[in-house]
C-alpha positions as CSV (number, residue, x, y, z in Angstrom):
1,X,60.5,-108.0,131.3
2,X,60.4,-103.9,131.9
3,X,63.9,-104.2,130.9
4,X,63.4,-105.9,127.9
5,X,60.5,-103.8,127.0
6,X,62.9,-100.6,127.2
7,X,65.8,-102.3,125.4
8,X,63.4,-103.5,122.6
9,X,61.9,-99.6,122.5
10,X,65.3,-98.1,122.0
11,X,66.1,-101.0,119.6
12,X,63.2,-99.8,117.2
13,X,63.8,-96.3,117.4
14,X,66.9,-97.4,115.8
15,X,65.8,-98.2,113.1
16,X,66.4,-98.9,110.1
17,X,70.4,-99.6,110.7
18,X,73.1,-98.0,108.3
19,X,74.0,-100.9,105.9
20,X,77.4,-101.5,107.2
21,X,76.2,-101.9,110.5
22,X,73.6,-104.0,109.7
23,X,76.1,-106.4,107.7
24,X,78.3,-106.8,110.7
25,X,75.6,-107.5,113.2
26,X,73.9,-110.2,110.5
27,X,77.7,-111.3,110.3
28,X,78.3,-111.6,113.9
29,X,75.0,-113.3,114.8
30,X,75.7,-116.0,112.3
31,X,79.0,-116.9,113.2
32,X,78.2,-116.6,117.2
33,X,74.9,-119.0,116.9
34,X,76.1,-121.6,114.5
35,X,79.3,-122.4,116.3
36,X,77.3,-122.3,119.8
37,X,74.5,-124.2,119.1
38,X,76.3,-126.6,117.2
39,X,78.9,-127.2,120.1
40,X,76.1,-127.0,122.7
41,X,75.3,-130.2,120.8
42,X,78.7,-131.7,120.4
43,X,80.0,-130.2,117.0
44,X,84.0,-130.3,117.2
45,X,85.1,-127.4,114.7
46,X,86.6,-124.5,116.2
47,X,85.1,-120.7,115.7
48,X,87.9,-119.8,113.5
49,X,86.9,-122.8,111.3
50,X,83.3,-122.4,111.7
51,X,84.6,-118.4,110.7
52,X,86.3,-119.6,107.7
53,X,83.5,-122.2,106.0
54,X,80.4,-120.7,106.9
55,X,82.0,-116.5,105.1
56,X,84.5,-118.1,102.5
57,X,84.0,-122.1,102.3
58,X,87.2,-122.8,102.8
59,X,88.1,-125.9,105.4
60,X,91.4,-125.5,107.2
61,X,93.3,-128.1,109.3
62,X,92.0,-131.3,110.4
63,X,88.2,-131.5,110.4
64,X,85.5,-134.2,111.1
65,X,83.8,-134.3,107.6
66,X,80.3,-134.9,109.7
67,X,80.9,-131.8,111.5
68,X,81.3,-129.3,108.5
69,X,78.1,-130.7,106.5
70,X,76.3,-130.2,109.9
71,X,77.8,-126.9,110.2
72,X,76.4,-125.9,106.6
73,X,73.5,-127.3,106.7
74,X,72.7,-125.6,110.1
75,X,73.2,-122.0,108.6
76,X,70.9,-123.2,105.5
77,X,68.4,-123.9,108.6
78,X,69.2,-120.1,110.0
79,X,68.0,-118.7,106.4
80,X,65.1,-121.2,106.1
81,X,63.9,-119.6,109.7
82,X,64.7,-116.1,108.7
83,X,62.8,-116.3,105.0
84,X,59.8,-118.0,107.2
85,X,59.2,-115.6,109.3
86,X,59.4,-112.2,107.5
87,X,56.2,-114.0,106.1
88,X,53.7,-112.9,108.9
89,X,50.8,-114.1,107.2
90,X,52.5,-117.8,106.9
91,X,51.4,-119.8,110.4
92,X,53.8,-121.9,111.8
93,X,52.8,-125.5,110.3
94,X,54.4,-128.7,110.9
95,X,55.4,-129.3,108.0
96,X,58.3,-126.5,107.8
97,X,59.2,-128.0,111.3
98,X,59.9,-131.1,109.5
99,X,61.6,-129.8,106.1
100,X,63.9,-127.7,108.7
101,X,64.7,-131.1,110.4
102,X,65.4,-132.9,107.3
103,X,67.5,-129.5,105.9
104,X,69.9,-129.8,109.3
105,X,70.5,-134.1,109.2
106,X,70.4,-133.8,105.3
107,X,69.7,-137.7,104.8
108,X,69.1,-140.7,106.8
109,X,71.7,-142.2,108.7
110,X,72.4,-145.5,110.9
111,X,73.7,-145.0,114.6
112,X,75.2,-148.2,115.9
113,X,75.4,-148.0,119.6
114,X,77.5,-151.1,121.8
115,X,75.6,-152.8,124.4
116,X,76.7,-154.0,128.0
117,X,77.5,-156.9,127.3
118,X,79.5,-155.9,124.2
119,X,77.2,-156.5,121.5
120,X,76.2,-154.1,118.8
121,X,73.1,-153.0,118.1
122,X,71.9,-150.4,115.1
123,X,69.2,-148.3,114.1
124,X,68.4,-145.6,111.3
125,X,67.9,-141.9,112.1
126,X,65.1,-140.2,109.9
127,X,65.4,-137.0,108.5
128,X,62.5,-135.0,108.6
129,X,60.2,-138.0,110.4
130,X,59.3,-137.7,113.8
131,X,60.8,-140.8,115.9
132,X,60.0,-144.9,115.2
133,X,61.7,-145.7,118.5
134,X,61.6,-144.1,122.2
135,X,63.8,-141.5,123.1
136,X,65.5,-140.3,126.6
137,X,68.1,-139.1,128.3
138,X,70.1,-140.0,131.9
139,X,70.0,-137.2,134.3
140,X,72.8,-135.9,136.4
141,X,71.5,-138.0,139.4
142,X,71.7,-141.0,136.8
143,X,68.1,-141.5,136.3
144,X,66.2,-142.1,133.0
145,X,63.8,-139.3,131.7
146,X,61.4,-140.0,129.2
147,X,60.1,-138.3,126.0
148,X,57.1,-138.6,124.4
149,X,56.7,-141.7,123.0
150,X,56.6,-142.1,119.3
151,X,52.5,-143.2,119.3
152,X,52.4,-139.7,121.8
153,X,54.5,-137.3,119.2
154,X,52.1,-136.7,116.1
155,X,49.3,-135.9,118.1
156,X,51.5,-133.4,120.8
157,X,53.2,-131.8,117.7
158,X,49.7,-130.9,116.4
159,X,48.8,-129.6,119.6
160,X,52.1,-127.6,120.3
161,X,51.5,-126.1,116.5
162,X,48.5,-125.0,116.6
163,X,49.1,-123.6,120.4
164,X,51.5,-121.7,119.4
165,X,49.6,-119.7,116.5
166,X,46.5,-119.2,118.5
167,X,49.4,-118.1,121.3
168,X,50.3,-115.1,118.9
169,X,47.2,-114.2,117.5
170,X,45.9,-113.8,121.2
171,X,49.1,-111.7,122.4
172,X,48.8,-112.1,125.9
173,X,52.4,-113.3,126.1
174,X,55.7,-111.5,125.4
175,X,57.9,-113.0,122.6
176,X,60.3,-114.0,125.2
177,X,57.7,-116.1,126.9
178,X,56.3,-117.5,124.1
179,X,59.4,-118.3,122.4
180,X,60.6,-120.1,125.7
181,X,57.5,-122.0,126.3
182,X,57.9,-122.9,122.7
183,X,61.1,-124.4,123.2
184,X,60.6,-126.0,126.6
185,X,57.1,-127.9,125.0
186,X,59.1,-129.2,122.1
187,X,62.2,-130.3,124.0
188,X,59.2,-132.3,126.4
189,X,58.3,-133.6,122.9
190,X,61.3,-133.9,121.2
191,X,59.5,-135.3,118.0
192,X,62.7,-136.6,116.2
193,X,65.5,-139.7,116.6
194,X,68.2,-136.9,116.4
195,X,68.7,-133.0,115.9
196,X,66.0,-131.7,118.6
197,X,68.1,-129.2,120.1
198,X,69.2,-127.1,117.5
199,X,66.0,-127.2,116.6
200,X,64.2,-126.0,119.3
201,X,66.7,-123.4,119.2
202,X,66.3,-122.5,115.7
203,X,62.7,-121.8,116.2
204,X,63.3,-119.9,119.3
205,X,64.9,-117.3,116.5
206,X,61.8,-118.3,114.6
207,X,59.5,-116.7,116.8
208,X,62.0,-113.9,118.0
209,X,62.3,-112.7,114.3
210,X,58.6,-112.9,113.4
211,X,57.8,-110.5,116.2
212,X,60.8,-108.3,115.5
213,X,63.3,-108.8,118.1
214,X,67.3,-109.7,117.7
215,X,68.0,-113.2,117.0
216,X,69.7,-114.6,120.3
217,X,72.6,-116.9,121.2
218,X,72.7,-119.3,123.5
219,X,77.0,-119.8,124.7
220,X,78.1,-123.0,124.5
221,X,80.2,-121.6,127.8
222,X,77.0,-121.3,129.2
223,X,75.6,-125.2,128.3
224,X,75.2,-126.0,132.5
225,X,73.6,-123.1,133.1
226,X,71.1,-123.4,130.1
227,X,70.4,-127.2,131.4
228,X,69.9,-126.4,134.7
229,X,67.2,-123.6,134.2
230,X,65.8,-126.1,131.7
231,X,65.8,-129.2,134.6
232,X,64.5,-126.5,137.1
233,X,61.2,-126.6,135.3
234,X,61.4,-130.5,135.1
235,X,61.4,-130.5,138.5
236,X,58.1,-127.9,138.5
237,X,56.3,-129.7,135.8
238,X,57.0,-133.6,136.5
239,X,58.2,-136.2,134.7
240,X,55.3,-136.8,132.3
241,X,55.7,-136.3,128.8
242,X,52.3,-135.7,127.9
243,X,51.9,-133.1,130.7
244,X,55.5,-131.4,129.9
245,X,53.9,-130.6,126.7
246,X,51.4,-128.8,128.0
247,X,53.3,-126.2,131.1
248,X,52.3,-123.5,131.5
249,X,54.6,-120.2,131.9
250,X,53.7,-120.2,135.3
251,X,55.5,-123.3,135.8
252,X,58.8,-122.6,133.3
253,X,59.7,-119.2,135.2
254,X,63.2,-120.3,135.7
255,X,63.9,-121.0,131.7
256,X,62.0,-117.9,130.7
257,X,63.9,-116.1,133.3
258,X,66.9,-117.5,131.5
259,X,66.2,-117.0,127.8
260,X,65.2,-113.3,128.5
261,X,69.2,-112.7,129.6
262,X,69.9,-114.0,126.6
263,X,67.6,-112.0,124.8
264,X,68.7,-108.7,126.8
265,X,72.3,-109.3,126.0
266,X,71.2,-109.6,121.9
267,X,69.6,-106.2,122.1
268,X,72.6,-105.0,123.8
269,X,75.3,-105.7,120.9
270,X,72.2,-105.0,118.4
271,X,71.6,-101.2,119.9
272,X,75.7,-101.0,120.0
273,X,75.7,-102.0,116.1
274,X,72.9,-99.2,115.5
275,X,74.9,-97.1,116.9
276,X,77.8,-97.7,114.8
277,X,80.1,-98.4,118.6
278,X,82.2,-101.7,118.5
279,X,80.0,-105.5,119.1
280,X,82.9,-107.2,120.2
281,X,82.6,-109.1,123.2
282,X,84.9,-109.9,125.8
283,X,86.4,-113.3,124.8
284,X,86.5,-111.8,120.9
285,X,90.4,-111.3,121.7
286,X,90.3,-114.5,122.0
287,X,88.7,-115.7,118.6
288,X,90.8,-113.5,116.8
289,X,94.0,-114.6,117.6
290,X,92.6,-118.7,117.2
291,X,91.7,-117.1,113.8
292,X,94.6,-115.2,112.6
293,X,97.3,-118.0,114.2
294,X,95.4,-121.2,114.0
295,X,98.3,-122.8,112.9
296,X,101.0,-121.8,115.0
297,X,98.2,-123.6,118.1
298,X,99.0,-126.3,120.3
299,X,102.0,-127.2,118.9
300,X,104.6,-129.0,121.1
301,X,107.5,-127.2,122.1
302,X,111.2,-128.1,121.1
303,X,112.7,-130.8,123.3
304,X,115.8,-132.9,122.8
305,X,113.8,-135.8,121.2
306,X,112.2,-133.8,118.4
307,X,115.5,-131.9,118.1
308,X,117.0,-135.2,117.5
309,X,114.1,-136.2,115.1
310,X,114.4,-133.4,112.9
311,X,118.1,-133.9,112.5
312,X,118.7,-137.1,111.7
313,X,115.1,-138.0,110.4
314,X,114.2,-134.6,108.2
315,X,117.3,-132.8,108.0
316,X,120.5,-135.1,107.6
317,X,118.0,-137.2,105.1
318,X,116.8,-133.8,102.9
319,X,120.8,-133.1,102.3
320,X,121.3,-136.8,101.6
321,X,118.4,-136.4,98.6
322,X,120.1,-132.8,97.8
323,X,123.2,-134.7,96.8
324,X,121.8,-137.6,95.0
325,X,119.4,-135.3,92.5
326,X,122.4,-132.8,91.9
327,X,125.5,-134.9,92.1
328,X,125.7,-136.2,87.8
329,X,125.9,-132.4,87.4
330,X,128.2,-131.3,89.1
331,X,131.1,-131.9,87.1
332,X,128.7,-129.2,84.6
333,X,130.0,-126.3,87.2
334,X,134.0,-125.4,87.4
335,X,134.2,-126.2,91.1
336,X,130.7,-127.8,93.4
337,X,131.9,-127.5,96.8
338,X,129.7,-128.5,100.0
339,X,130.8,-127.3,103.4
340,X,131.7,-128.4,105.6
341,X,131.3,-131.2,103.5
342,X,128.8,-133.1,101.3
343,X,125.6,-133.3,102.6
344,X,127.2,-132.2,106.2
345,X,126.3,-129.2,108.4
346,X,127.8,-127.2,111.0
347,X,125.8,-125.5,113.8
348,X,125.5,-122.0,115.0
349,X,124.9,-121.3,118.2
350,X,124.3,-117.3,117.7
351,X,121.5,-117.9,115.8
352,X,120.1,-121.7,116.4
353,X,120.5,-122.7,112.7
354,X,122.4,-125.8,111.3
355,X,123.7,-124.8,107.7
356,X,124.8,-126.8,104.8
357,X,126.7,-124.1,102.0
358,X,126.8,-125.4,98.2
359,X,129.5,-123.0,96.7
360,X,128.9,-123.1,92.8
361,X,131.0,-121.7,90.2
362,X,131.5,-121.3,86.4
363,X,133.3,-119.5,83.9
364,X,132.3,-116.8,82.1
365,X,134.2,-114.7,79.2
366,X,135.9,-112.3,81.8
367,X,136.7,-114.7,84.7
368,X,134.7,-116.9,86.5
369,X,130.7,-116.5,88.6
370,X,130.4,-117.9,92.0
371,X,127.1,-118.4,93.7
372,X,126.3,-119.7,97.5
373,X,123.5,-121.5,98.4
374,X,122.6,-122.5,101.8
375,X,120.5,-125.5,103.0
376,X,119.5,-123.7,106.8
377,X,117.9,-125.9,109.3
378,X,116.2,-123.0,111.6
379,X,115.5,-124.1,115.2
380,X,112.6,-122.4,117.1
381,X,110.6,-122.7,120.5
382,X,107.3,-124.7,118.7
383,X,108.7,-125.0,115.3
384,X,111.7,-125.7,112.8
385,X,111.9,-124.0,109.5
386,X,113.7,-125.8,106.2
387,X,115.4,-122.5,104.2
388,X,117.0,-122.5,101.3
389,X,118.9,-119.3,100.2
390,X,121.5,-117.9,98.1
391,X,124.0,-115.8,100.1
392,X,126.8,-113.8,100.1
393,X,128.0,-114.5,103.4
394,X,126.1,-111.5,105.0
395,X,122.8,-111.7,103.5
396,X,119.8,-114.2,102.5
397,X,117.6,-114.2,99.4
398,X,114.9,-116.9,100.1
399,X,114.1,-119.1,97.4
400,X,112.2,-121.7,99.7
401,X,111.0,-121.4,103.7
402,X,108.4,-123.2,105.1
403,X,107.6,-123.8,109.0
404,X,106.7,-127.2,110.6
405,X,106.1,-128.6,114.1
406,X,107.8,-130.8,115.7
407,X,105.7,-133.5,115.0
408,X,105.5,-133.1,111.1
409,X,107.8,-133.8,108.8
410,X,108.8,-133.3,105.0
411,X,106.6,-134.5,102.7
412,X,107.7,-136.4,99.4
413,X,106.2,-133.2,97.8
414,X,108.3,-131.1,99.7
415,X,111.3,-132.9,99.0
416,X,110.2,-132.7,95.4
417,X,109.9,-128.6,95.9
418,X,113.1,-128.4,97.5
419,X,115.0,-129.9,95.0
420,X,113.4,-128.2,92.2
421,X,114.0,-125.0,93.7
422,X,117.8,-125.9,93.8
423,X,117.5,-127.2,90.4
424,X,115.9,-124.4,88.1
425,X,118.0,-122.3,90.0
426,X,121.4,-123.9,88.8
427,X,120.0,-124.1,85.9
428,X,119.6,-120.4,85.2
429,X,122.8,-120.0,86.5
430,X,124.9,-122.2,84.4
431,X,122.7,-120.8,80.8
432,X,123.3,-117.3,81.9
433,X,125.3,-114.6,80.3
434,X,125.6,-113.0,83.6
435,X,129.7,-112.2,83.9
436,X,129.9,-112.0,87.7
């Protein structure tokens, strides 16, 4: 705790923090403990996704619908903590502990759940109500613990509220302590059918903020460790709900021990941020390239099968659909010539690209205008490109390119763009004055 105690000392003399370096602490904290308390609990989106919805609401790639509202609605539950407890003369009540439930499962829900003997059974998850039905969980030696029972749960919730405001009005414990006895009671508890880990977690931050500390993060890397320090105490305490509701911090040493790393390493990055010095962290490198090149990511690389794919299934079919938009006007043009034939390509092995050349021409007052435009199938490690160009044998003026993998291929839409490209470009050819 002496550590603590001199981080948190330097930490206020800090204060307050340069705007800018406030902004990008706030920002990094949210990001970092919505996408790790969510995936402690299961959520699927990536941090560039979670990066991406929770600073500009946008939803990129494929997502699981249930896993972006949860993601939103957990950040509304990370404001709903942080209004609450800049109000110091507001107590902790039960009732915010339920609105802050209902906030983060937004509406009631039915879980259906397959027995052993293959029938189905159902059942409907309250939001904001403590549990109907008995909740537990299987251990890592396969045995069942028990929660509170639902008859239990009012009665402990009362008891863990009001503990915990007579707890800071007494201040005989350090934030750390209180805030992880908090936790560890409520997860003996756990009041409600669903959700009662990101809870718990939320109103770790809860008590954190309301004494002035850093918010903390717990890694979703670090989900064992974070269970085991948590089962250590199970192991002190016993298996009795009504009694785990009760420890004392004499008994939950290893979780507090825990928690209080987390807490140091907060105060680290929140003293670097006061201090205007860089908060990224060592696996950052790696969020910022899933980020910036999220869709270039697992992505199969080229093998003769999807070579063969693309050619005969994208590429051979795209030139087919070339010719049978543009062929009643080509008789328009003095010559249409396709090369090495119609809708036929030629490969190059200098560059990896199968070409199909349109050579268009028309006359003019003078003489006549030629223009060559290239259909260019472009053959890379993890992806194949679709190019269409005009040329003039040496160099490329894009008037389409768009990059796929190996598994995708053109959509009617794209067919549709391709061909239109093609098509308002001949079209400004063969109406312009242009003499050349």
């Amino acid at each position: 705790m002496a550590h603590i105690d001199q981080l948190y000392n330097e930490w206020l003399a800090l204060q307050p923090l340069k705007p800018e370096d406030k902004n990008r602490l706030d920002r990094k904290f949210m990001l970092e403990f919505n996408y790790n308390s969510n995936h402690i609990e299961g959520n699927t989106l990536t941090y560039g996704q979670t990066e991406l919805l929770l600073l500009f609401g946008k939803v990129v790639d494929e997502a699981n619908m249930k896993d972006l509202e949860e993601m939103k609605a957990h950040n509304v539950c990370l404001r709903m903590i942080q209004e609450e407890a800049d109000d110091k003369s507001h107590p902790l009540t039960e009732t915010f502990i339920r609105q802050l439930h209902h906030t983060l499962l937004r509406e009631d829900y039915t879980l259906y759940r397959q027995l052993p003997d293959g029938t189905t059974t159902s059942y409907v998850i309250h939001a904001g109500v403590y549990k109907t039905r008995p909740n537990s969980v299987i251990t890592v030696t396969g045995e069942r613990f028990e929660y509170a029972s639902p008859e239990e749960t009012p009665a402990l919730m009362n008891d863990l509220v009001n503990w915990y405001n007579e707890a800071e009005q007494n201040n005989n414990m350090s934030p750390i302590e209180l805030a992880s006895v908090f936790h560890y009671r409520y997860i003996r508890i756990h009041p409600f059918e669903d959700g009662n880990g990101s809870i718990s977690r939320l109103l770790v931050n809860y008590i954190l903020t309301r004494h002035g500390y850093p918010m903390l993060v717990v890694k979703s890397k670090d989900k064992s460790n974070y269970l085991t320090a948590l089962n250590r105490c199970d192991v002190v305490v016993g298996s009795t709900p009504s009694v785990g509701a009760h420890a004392e911090v004499k008994q939950l040493e290893p979780f507090i021990g825990y928690m209080s790393k987390c807490l140091e390493r907060a105060l680290i990055i929140s003293i670097k941020a006061a201090h205007g010095e860089s908060i990224d962290e060592a696996d950052d490198w790696r969020k910022s390239l899933k980020l910036k090149y999220r869709d270039k990511l697992n992505k199969p690389a080229l093998t003769d099968e999807f070579l063969d794919n693309v050619l005969n299934k994208v590429y051979q079919p795209l030139l087919n659909r070339i010719d049978s938009e543009l062929s009643e006007f080509y008789s328009i043009f003095s010559s249409f010539i396709w090369e090495p034939g119609v809708a036929e390509f030629v490969f190059d092995t200098s560059n990896n690209t199968y070409t199909s050349r349109m050579t268009v021409t028309k006359p003019t007052a003078v003489t006549t205008a030629t223009r060559i435009i290239v259909v260019r199938l472009i053959i890379q490690q993890f992806v194949y490109k679709i190019d269409i160009s005009l040329t003039n044998g040496y160099y490329y003026d894009s008037l389409y390119n768009k990059e796929f993998s190996y598994l995708e291929s053109l959509s009617k839409q794209d067919e549709a763009d391709i061909i239109n490209v093609i098509g308002r470009f001949l079209t400004t050819f063969i109406e312009s004055n242009n003499p050349v």
